[in-house]
C-alpha positions, 0 to 999 in steps of 0.5 A, a space after each residue: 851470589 851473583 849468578 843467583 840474583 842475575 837469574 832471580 832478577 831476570 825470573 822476577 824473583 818467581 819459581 819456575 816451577 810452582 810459580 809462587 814468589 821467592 823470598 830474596 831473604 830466605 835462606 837458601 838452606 829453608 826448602 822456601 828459600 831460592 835455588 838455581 835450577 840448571 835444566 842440563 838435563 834438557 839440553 835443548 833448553 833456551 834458558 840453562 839456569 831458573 829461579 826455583 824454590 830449594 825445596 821445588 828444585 829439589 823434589 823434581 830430581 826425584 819426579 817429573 816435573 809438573 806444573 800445577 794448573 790453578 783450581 779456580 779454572 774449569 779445564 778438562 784434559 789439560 795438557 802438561 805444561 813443561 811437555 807444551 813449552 818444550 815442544 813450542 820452544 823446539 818446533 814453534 807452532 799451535 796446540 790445544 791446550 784444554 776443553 772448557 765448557 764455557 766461552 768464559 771459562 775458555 778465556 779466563 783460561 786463556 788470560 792465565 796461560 798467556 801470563 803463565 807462559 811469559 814466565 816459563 817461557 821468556 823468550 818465547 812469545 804465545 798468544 791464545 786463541 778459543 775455538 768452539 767445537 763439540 759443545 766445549 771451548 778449545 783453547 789453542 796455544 799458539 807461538 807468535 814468531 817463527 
């Protein structure tokens, strides 16, 4: 299958969708095993085609898509994911992405997002920045080019 190991090479061989690694050697039947994701329905989409598990790929046809914030990370009113990265990629720009309650938990946050996006988003760069404000920590996502 060559149009799947271009998008798996090209995704490193991760799920867009719940960001967990793909087994190259599972089957494409097994709900672990890979699967195209043509994102046709989001025609403003940089990227068509993504790695996703079968089995991830085939729940968001019967839900909105959402993308999981890690448990370990202390956030307040975090922003949905897949509604930043579509918004960044169409107008380019900054958002506030979450309220944390430390200056650690803020960048640690902050580290997270930056590797998270770099996989949802390939081809567009963001960096984050931590701005203090109401006794909270804001983290800011922001676009490096446009």
């Amino acid at each position: 299958m060559p149009l799947l190991d271009d998008v798996a090479e090209r995704d490193g061989w991760r799920c867009w969708i719940c960001d967990a690694p793909v087994d190259p050697d599972m089957s494409v039947n097994d709900p672990r095993g890979p699967s195209i994701d043509s994102r046709t329905a989001d025609r403003k989409a940089k990227i068509a085609e993504r790695l996703a598990h079968r089995g991830c790929n085939t729940r968001k046809g019967a839900v909105k898509v959402v993308i999981p914030w890690p448990d370990h990370l202390h956030v307040s009113d975090p922003a949905p994911l897949i509604t930043v990265a579509t918004r960044l990629e169409r107008k380019g720009g900054r958002e506030m992405i979450a309220r944390c309650p430390t200056r650690q938990d803020a960048e640690e946050t902050a580290t997270w997002l930056e590797d998270r996006f770099s996989r949802l988003t390939p081809d567009l760069p963001v960096t984050t920045t931590i701005e203090p404000g109401g006794g909270q920590f804001l983290v800011i996502l922001a676009t490096t080019r446009r």
